[in-house]
Structure formats: C-alpha cells, structure tokens
C-alpha positions as CSV (number, residue, x, y, z in Angstrom):
1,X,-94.7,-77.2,-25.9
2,X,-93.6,-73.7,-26.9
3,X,-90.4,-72.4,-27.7
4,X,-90.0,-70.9,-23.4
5,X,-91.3,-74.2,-22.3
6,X,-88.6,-75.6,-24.0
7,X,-85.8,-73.4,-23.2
8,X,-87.3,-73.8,-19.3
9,X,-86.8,-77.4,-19.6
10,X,-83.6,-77.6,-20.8
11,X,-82.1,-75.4,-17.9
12,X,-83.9,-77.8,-15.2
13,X,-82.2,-80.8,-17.2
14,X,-78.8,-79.4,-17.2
15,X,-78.7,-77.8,-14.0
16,X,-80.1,-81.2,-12.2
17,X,-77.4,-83.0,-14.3
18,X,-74.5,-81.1,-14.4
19,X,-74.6,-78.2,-11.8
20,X,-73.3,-75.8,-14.2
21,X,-71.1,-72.6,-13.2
22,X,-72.5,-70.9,-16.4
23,X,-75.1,-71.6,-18.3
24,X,-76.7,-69.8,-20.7
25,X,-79.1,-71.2,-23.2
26,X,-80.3,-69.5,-26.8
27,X,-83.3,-69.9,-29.1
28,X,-82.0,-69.6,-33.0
29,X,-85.5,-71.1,-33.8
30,X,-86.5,-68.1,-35.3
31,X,-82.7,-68.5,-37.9
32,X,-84.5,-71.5,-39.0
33,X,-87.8,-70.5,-39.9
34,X,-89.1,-72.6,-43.2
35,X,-86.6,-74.9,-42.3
36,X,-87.8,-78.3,-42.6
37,X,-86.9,-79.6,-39.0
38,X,-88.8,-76.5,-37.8
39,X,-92.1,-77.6,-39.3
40,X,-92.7,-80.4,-36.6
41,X,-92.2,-77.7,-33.5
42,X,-88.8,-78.7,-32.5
43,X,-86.5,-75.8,-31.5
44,X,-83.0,-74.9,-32.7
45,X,-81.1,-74.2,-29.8
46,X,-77.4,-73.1,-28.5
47,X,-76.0,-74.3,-24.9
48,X,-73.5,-72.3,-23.4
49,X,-72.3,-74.2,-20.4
50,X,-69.2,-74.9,-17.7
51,X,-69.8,-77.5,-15.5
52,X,-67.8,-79.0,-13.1
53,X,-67.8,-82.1,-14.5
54,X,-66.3,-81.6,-17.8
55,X,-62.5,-80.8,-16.4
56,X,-60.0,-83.5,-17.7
57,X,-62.7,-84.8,-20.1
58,X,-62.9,-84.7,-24.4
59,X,-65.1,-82.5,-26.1
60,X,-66.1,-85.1,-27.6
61,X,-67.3,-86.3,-23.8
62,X,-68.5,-82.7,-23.0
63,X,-70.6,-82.9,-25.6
64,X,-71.6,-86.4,-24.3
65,X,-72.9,-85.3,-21.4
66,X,-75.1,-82.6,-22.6
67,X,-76.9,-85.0,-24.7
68,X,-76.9,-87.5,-22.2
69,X,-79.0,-84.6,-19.7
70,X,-81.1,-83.7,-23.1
71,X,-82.0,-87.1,-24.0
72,X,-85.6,-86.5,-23.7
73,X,-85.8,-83.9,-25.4
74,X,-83.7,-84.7,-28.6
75,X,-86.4,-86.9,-30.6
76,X,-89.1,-84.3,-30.0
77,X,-88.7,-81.0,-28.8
78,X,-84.6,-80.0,-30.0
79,X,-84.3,-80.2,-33.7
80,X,-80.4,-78.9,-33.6
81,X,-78.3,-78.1,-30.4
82,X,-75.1,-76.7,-30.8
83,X,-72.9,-76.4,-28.1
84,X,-70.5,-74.0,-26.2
85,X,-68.2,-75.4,-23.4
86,X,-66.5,-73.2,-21.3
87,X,-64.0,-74.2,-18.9
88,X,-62.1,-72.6,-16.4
C-alpha cells in the first residue's frame, strides 16, 4: 500500500467512525525519511479532526477514539500518528 492509499484509507476509517466536521489528514512520511520505522513502509501521519463525538470527553479519550477507528492500520501501515482535536 502506498503512501495515498494510505491517507485514502484513513479518511474512510474516520469518517465511517466518527462523522467528522473537519478532518484533514497529513503525510510527514517524507520528515522521516532514513528513519527506522520508515524502512518497513509504514507512514508517519498527522490527523486533524472535530467530531461530534469528542464533546464532553478527555483528550486522553479523543485520542482513544482515533485509534480505536485506526486500529487496523496501526501494526502495519501507521508508524506514528499524531493528533489534532479540534472542538467547537
């Protein structure tokens, strides 16, 4: 899976997940180049994201979520994610 496929994927998992407001997703891959994690093909990403269901909730439970929508992605195609909640 390439770098797009990737970034594809990850908007179908957290739009059918979370039905973001916003969400924008970045590929830092290319910040991590020689990197060890980025020898085996997995990306580095950043999720920006407001979703409906984060109101009243940790960001310790925002954060939750996103993995929780991710999870198939985490041991194979996401090396790093970091990410950026926004709510209104």
């Amino acid at each position: 899976m390439n770098n797009q496929d990737r970034l594809d994927r990850i908007r179908i998992l957290l739009e059918e997940a979370l039905s973001p407001n916003y969400l924008e997703i970045i590929d830092d891959s290319h910040l991590h180049a020689g990197h060890a994690g980025a020898k085996g093909g997995a990306g580095h990403f950043t999720v920006i994201i407001d979703a409906p269901e984060f109101l009243g909730l940790s960001i310790l439970k925002q954060h939750r979520l996103v993995y929780q929508a991710l999870d198939s992605m985490m041991h194979s195609d996401i090396h790093a994610l970091s990410i950026q909640v926004k709510t209104q």
